[in-house]
C-alpha positions as CSV (number, residue, x, y, z in Angstrom):
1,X,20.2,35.7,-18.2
2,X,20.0,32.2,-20.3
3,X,21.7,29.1,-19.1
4,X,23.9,27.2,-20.9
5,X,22.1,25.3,-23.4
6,X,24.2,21.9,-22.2
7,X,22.5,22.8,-18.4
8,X,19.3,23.7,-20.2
9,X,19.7,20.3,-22.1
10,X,20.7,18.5,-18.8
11,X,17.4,19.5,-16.9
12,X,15.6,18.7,-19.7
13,X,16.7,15.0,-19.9
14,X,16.5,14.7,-16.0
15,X,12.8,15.4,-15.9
16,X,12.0,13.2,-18.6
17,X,13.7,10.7,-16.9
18,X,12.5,11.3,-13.3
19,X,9.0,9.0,-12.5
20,X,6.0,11.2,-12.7
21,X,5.2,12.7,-9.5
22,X,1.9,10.9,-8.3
23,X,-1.2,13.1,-7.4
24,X,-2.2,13.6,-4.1
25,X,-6.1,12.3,-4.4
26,X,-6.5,11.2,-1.1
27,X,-9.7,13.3,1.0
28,X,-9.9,15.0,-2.0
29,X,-13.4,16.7,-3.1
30,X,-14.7,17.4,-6.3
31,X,-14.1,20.7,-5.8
32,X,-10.7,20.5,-4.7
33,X,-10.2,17.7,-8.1
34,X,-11.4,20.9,-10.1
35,X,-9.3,23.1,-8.9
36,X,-6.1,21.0,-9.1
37,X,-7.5,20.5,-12.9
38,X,-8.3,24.7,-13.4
39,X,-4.3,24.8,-12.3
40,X,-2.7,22.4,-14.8
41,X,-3.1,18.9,-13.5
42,X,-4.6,16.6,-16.0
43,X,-7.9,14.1,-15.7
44,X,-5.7,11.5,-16.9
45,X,-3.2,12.2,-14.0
46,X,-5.8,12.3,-11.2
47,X,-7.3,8.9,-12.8
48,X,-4.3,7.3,-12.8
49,X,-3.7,8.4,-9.3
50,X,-6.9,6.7,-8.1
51,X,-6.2,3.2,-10.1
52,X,-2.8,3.6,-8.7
53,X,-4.0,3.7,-5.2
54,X,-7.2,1.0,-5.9
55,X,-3.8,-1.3,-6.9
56,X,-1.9,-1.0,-3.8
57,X,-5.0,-1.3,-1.7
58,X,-7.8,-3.2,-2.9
59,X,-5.7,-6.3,-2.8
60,X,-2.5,-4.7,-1.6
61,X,-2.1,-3.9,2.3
62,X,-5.3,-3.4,3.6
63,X,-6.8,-5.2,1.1
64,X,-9.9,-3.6,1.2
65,X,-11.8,-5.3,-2.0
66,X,-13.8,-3.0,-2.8
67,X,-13.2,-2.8,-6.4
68,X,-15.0,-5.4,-8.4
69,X,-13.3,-4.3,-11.9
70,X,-11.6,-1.1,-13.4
71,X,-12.0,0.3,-16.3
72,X,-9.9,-0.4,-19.2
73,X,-11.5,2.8,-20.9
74,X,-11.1,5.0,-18.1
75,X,-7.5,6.8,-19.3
76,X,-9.3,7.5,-22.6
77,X,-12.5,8.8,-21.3
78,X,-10.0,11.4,-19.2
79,X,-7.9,12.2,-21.9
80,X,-11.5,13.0,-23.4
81,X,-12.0,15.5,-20.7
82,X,-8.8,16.7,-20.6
83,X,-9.4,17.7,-24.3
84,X,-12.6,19.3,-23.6
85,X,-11.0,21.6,-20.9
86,X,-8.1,22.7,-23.6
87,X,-10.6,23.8,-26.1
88,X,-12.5,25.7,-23.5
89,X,-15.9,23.4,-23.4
90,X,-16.1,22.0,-20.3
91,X,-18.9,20.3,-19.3
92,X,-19.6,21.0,-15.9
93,X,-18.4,20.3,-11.6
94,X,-18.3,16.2,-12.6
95,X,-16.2,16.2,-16.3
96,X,-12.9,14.8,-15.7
97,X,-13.7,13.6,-12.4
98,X,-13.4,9.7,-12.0
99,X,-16.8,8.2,-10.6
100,X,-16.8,4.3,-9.1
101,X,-20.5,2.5,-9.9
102,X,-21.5,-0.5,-8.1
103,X,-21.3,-3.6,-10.0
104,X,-25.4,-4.0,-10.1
105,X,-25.8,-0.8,-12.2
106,X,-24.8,-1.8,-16.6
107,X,-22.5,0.7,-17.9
108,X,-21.5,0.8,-21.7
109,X,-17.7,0.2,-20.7
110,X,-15.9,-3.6,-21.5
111,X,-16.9,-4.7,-18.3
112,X,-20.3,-7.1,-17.1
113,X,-22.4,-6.6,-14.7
114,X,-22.5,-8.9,-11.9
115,X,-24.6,-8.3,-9.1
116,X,-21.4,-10.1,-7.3
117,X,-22.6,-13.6,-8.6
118,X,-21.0,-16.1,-10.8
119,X,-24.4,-16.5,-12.7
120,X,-23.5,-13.0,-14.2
121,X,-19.7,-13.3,-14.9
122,X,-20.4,-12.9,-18.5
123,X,-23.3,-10.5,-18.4
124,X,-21.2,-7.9,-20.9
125,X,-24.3,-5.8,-22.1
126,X,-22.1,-2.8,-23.3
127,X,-25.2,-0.5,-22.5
128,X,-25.3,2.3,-20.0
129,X,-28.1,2.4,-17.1
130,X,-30.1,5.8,-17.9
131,X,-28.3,6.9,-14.6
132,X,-24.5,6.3,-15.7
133,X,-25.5,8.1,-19.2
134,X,-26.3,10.9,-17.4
135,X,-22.8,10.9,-15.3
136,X,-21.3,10.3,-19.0
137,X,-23.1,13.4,-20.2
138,X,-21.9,15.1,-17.2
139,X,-17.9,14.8,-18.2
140,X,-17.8,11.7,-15.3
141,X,-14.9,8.8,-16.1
142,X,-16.4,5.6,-15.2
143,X,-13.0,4.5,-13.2
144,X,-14.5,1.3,-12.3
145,X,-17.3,-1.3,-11.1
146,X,-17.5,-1.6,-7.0
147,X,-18.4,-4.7,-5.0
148,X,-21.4,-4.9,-3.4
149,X,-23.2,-8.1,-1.5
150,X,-24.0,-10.4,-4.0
151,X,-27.3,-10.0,-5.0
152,X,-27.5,-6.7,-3.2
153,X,-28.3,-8.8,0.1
154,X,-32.0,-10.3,-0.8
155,X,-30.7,-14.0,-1.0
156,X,-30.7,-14.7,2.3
157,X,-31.1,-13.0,5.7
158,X,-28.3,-14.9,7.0
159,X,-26.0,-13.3,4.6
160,X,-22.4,-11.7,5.2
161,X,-22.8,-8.1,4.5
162,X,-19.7,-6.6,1.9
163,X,-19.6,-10.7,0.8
164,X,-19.9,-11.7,-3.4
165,X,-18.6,-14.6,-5.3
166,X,-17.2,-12.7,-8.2
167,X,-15.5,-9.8,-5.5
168,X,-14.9,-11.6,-2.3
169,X,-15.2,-9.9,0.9
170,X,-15.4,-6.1,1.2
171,X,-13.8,-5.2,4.5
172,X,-14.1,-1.5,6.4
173,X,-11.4,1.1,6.1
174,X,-12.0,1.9,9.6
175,X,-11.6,-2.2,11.0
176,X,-10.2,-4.2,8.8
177,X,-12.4,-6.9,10.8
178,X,-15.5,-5.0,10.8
179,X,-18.7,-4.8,8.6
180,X,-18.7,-2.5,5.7
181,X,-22.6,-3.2,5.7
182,X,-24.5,-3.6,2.6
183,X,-25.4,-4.0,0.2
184,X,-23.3,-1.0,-1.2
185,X,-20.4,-2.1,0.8
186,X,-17.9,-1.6,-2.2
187,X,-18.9,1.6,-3.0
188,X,-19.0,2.7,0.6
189,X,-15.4,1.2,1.6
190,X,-13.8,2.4,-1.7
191,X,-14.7,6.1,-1.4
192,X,-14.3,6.3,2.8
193,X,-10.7,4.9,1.1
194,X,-10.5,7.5,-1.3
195,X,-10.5,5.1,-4.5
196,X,-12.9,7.8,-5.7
197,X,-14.4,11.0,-4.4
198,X,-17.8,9.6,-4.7
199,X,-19.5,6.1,-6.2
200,X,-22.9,5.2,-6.9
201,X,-25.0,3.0,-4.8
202,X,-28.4,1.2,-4.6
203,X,-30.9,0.8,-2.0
204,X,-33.8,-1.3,-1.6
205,X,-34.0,-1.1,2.4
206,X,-31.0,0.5,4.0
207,X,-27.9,-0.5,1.2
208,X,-27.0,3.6,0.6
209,X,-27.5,4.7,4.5
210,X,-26.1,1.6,6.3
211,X,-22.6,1.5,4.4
212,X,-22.3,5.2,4.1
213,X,-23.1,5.6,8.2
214,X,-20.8,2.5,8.7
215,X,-18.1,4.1,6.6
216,X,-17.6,7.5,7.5
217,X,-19.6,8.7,4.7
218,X,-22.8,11.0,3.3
219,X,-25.6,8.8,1.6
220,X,-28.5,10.1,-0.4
221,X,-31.3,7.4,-0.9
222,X,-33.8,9.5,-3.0
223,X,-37.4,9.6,-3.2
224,X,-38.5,6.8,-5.9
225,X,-39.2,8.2,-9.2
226,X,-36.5,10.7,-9.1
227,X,-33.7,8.4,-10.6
228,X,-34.0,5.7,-13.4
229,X,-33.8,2.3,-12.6
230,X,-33.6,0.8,-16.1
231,X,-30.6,-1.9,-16.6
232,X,-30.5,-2.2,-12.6
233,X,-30.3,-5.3,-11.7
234,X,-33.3,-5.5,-9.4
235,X,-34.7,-6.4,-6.5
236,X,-38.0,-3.9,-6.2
237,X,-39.5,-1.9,-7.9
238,X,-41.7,0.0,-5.1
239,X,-38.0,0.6,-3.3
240,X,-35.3,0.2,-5.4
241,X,-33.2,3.5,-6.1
242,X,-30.0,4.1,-7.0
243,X,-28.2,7.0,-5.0
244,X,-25.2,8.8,-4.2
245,X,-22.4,8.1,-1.8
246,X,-19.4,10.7,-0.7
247,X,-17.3,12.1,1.6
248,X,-19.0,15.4,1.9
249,X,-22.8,16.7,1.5
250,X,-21.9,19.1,-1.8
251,X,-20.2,15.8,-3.4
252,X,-23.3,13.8,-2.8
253,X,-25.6,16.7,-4.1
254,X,-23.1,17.3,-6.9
255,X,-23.4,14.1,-8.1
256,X,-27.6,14.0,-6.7
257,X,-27.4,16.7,-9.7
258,X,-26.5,15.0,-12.5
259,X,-28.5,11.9,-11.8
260,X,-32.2,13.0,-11.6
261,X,-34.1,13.2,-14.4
262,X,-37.5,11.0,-16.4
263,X,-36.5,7.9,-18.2
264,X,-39.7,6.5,-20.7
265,X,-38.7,3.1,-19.7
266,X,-39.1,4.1,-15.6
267,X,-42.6,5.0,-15.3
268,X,-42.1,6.2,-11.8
269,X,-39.6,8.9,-12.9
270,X,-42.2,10.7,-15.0
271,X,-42.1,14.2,-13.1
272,X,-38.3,13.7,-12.6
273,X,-37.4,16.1,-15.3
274,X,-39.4,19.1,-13.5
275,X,-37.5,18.2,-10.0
276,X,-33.5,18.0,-12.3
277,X,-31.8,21.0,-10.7
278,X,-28.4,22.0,-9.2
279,X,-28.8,20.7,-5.5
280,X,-25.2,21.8,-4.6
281,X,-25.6,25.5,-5.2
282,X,-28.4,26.4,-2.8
283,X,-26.1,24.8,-0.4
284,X,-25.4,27.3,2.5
285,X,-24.7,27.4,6.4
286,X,-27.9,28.7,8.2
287,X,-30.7,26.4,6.7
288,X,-31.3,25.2,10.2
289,X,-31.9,28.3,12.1
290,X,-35.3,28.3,12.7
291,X,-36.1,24.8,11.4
292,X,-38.9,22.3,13.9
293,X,-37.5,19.0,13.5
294,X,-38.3,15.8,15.3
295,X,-36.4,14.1,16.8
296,X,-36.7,10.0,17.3
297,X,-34.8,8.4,20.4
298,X,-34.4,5.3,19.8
299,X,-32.9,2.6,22.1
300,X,-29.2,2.5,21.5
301,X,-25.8,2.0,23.8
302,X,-25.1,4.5,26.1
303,X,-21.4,5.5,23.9
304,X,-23.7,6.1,21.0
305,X,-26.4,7.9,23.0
306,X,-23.4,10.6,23.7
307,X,-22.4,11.0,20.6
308,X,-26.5,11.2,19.3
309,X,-26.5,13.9,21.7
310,X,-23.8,15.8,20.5
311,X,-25.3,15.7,17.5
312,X,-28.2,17.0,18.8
313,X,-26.6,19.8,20.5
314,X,-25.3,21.1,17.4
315,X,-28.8,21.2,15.5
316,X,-29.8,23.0,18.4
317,X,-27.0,25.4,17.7
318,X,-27.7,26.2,14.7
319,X,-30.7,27.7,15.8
320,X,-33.2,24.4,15.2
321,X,-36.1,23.9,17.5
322,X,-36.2,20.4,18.6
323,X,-39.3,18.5,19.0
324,X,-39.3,14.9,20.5
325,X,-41.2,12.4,18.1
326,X,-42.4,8.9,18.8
327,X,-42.2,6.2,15.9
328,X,-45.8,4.7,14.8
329,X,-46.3,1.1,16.1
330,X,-47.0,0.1,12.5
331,X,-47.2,-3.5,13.4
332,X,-46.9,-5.9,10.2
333,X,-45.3,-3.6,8.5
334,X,-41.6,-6.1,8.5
335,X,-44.2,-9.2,7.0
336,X,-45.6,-6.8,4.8
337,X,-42.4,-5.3,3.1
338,X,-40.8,-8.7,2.9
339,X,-43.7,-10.4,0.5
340,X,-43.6,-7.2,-1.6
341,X,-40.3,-8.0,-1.7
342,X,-40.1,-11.3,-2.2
343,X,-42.9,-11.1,-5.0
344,X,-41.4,-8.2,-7.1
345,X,-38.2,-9.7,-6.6
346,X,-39.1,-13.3,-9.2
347,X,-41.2,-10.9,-11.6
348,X,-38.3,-7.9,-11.6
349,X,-35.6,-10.0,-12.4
350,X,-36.9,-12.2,-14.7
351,X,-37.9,-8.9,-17.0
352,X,-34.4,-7.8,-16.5
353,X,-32.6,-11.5,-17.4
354,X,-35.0,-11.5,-20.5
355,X,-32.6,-8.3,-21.8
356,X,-29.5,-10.0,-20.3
357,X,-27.0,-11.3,-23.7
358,X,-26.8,-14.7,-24.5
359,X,-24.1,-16.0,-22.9
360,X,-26.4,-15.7,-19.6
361,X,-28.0,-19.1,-19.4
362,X,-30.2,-18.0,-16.1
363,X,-33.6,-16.1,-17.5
364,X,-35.3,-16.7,-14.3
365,X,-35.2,-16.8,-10.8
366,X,-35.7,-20.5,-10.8
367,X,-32.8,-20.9,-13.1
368,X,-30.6,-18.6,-10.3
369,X,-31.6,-21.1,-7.8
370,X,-30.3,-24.1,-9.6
371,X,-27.4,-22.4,-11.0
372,X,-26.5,-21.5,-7.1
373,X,-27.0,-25.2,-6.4
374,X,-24.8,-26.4,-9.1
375,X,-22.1,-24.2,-7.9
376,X,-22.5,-24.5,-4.5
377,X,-19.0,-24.9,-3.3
378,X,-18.0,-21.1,-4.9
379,X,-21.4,-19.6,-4.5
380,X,-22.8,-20.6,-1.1
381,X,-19.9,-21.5,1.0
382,X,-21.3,-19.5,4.1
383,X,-24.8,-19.3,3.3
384,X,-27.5,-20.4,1.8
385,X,-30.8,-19.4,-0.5
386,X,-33.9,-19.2,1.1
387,X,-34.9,-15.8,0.6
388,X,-34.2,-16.8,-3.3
389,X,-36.4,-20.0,-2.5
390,X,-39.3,-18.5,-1.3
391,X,-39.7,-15.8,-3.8
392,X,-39.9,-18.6,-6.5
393,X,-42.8,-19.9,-4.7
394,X,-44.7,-16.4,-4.9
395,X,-48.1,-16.4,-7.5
396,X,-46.9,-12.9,-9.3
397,X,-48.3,-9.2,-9.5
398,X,-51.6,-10.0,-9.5
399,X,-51.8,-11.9,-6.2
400,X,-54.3,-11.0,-3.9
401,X,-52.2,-11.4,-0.7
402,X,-48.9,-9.3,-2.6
403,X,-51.1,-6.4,-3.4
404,X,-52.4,-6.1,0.0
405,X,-49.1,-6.6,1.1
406,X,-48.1,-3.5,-0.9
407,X,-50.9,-1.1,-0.1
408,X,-50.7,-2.3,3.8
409,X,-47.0,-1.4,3.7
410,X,-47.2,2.0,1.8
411,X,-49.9,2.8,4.2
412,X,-48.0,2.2,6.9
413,X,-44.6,3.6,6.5
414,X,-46.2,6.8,4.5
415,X,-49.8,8.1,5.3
416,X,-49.3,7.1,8.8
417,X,-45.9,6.8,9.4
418,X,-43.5,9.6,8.4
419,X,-46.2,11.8,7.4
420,X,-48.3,11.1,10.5
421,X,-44.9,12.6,13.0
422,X,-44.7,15.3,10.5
423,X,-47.9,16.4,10.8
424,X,-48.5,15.3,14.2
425,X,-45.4,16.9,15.6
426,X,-45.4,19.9,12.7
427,X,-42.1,19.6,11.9
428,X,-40.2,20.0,8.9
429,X,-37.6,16.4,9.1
430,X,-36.8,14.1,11.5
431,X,-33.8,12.7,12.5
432,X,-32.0,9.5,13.9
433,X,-29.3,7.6,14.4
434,X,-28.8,5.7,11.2
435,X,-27.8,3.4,12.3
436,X,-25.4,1.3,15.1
437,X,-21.7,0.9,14.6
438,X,-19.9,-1.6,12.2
439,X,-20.1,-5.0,14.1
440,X,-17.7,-8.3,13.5
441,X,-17.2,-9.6,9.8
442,X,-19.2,-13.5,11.0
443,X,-18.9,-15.9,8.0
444,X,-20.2,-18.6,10.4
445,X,-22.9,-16.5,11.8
446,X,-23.8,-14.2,9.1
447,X,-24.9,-10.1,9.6
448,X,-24.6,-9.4,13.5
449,X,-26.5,-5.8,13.5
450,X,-27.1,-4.5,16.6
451,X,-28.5,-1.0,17.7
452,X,-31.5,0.9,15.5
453,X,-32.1,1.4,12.3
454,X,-33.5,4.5,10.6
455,X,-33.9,3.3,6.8
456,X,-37.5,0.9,7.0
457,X,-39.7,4.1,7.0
458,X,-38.3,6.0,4.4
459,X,-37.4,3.0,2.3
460,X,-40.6,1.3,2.2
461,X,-42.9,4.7,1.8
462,X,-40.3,6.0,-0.9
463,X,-39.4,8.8,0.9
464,X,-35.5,10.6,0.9
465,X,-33.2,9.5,3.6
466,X,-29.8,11.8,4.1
467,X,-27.0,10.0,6.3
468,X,-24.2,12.6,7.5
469,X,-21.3,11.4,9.6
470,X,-22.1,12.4,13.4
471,X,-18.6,11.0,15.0
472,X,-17.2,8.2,16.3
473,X,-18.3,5.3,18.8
474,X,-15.2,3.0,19.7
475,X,-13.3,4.4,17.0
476,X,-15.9,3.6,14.1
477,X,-18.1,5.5,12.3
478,X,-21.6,6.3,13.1
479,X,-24.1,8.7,11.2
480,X,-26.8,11.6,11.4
481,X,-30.2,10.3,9.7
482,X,-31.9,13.7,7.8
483,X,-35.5,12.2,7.0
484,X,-38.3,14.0,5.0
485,X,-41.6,13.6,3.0
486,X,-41.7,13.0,-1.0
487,X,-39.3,15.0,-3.0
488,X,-37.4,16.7,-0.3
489,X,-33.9,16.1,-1.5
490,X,-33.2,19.7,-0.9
491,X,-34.6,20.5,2.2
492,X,-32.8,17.4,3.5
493,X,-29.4,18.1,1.8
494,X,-29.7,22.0,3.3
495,X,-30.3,20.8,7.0
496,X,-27.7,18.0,6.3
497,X,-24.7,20.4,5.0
498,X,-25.4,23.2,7.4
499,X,-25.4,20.3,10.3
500,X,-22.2,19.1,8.6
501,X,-20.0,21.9,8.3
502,X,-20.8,22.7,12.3
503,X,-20.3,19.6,13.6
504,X,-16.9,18.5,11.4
505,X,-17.3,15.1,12.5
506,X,-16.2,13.2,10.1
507,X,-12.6,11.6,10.5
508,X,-10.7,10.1,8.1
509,X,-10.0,6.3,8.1
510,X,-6.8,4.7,9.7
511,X,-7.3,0.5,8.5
512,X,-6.6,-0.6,11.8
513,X,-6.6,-4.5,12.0
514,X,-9.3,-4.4,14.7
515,X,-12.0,-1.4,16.4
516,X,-9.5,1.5,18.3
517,X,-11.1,1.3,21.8
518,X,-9.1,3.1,23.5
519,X,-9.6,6.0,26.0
520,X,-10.6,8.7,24.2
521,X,-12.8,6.6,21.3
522,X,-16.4,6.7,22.6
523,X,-17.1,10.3,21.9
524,X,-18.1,12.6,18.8
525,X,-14.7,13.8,16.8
């Protein structure tokens, strides 16, 4: 039976007046944005749903800021999508789905790249990084640029962790008062917020791992040479990496996936081309049964002990054999990572400010230093330089005392580090805590870490490092270290997801004003 045409007219007019319903985004997956796409729901919708939330968050309410810009081209690049689906061409798991980068990595969108500094506030280079072309290839929308701590960290080692001048202070979804560590402390707060389903991060020594453990999340630093660096603003290029960050291992391998591959401007990503592969699909419970991994104890507090040993338990569970691994002294190895640090650091960045446009004034390091002087009221209003200071003084590649510095450390943390347990031990991985609970935001002070850290091996030796969430210690997040020779992205991502979907121990953030120690809070959840 038809209705009236005046009812049928009625209806009509109601529903275009009624406010679009919003989409539900939050905790969403890529797989569950796919399937509310495969049913009807637009790209364009679900993007606007994200900015929409990133608005009444970032600097509404909790105000988180993690965002350091959104995109002005991010409806059109979903409307894109949302085109491609109609005509039956889409492009794979990541097209239509919006992707958050942090705000060292260039992206071709109308928006600079910062690093979080002031130096950079015009650095507009409308060029992608070979790593955000490949997400563009993939169907990604680039929904926005993510804070991060300025300089990813490496201007001074009594820096605030989450802290830029451009983006302010990044604060934890899980304590508003609490560390979101760094130096991918945007990307890590915006996704455990559910700004996006996943972001892109960098790491150099700990800035994937640290902010996903300390936010709930999964982390993938890669081995180097498997994604390009190129229009990165840089700190290293032994240890610098760019790598994924999500709420779920298949997210992070999804978008793993679309971001290896060989770039002729990285030399170190030569073979990456041969290693480009879908990591999600061999993703499958049961990679553990039967699996020798070691296992590092290292000291910690007893409420994270309990919940390390949960974690433990459930490997066991799963059918792995555990095998109780010591760390190598490796003394000097801190000394040694810092001058290869410090040295790359003035040569690095001066190749990349010589591509920078003209309206950057700074083409060196030096010229960072004085700049940071000149504004010191906005730029260094809780802490200083010095790491910035002593790399100017360093005498460049070709120093005797860097290049011993650089073969001591790779020696160290590789050949007789991770692959010295490995062997010694003969086990496939070892794991760890990643590292200790989210401590007080300090601006006074600076970073207040406490407990251990898993990310100097791996990071320094180049080597993957997976971070899964493991529970809760006083109501914040803590994580599951998955650590492997060269190239074992998959093996790591296998143990990680079959660990993850046993233990289910990730919980979803509440933005309290301060840490949830209450009864109940010091256990895995």
């Amino acid at each position: 039976m038809h209705k009236p045409a005046i009812v049928t007219a009625l209806l009509l007019a109601a529903s275009l007046a009624a406010p679009a319903r919003a989409q539900k985004v939050e905790e969403a997956s890529i797989a569950d944005l796919q399937a509310m796409m495969a049913k009807g729901t637009s790209s364009e919708a679900i993007t606007r749903a994200y900015l929409a939330r990133i608005a009444a968050m970032d600097r509404k309410g909790p105000a988180l800021r993690a965002i350091i810009a959104t995109n002005p081209d991010a409806i059109a690049q979903a409307r894109a999508a949302d085109a491609r689906r109609r005509a039956g061409k889409p492009l794979g798991p990541l097209d239509g789905v919006p992707v958050l980068v942090k705000d060292n990595i260039e992206t071709a969108d109308p928006m600079p790249t910062t690093a979080g500094s002031l130096a950079l506030k015009d650095n507009l280079t409308r060029r992608d990084a070979p790593v955000v072309a490949r997400l563009r290839a993939a169907g990604a929308v680039i929904l926005g640029k993510a804070n991060l701590s300025e300089w990813a960290n490496i201007r001074s080692s009594r820096s605030n962790s989450g802290w830029s001048a451009v983006g302010g202070q990044v604060r934890n979804p899980y304590a508003l008062d609490r560390t979101p560590c760094g130096s991918s402390s945007g990307s890590g707060a915006a996704v455990a917020a559910s700004f996006a389903a996943v972001a892109l991060g960098t790491e150099t020594d700990g800035s994937v791992v640290c902010p996903s453990s300390i936010n709930g999340l999964v982390g993938l630093k890669p081995t180097i040479g498997m994604v390009s660096r190129t229009h990165v603003v840089p700190i290293s290029h032994s240890q610098d990496t760019p790598g994924p960050m999500a709420r779920s291992v298949r997210d992070a391998a999804t978008l793993f996936s679309a971001m290896v591959g060989s770039d002729p401007a990285d030399a170190a990503t030569q073979g990456a081309d041969a290693r480009a592969r879908d990591y999600a699909a061999a993703l499958a419970p049961g990679a553990l049964k039967g699996m020798r991994i070691g296992v590092l104890r290292p000291q910690m507090t007893e409420a994270q002990a309990r919940v390390y040993d949960a974690a433990l338990a459930v490997l066991k569970s799963r059918g792995a054999e555990l095998v109780d691994v010591e760390a190598p002294a490796a003394p000097g190895l801190g000394e040694a990572e810092f001058q290869v640090l410090i040295t790359e650091l003035k040569a690095d960045m001066a190749s990349y400010l010589a591509t920078a446009p003209a309206a950057v004034k700074a083409r060196s390091l030096d010229d960072l230093i004085a700049f940071n002087r000149a504004n010191a009221a906005a730029e260094m209003p809780y802490f200083g330089q010095e790491t910035f200071e002593a790399a100017a003084k360093t005498k460049g590649l070709d120093d005797w005392e860097y290049r011993g510095a650089r073969a001591k450390s790779q020696r160290l943390a590789g050949a007789e580090g991770i692959d010295a347990m490995l062997a010694k031990a003969r086990v496939s991985l070892i794991v760890a805590p990643t590292t200790g609970p989210a401590w007080l935001i300090e601006p006074v002070y600076g970073d207040q870490g406490q407990g251990p850290s898993a990310s100097r091996l791996p990071a320094v030796s180049g080597y993957p490092h997976l971070t899964v969430p493991m529970g809760l210690v006083r109501g914040l997040p803590v994580g599951l270290s998955f650590i492997g020779p060269a190239f074992s992205e998959a093996l790591l991502l296998s143990a990680g997801y079959d660990y993850e979907q046993a233990a289910r121990a990730r919980v979803a953030p509440r933005y309290l004003p301060s840490a949830d120690i209450g009864p109940g809070q010091d256990g895995a959840r």
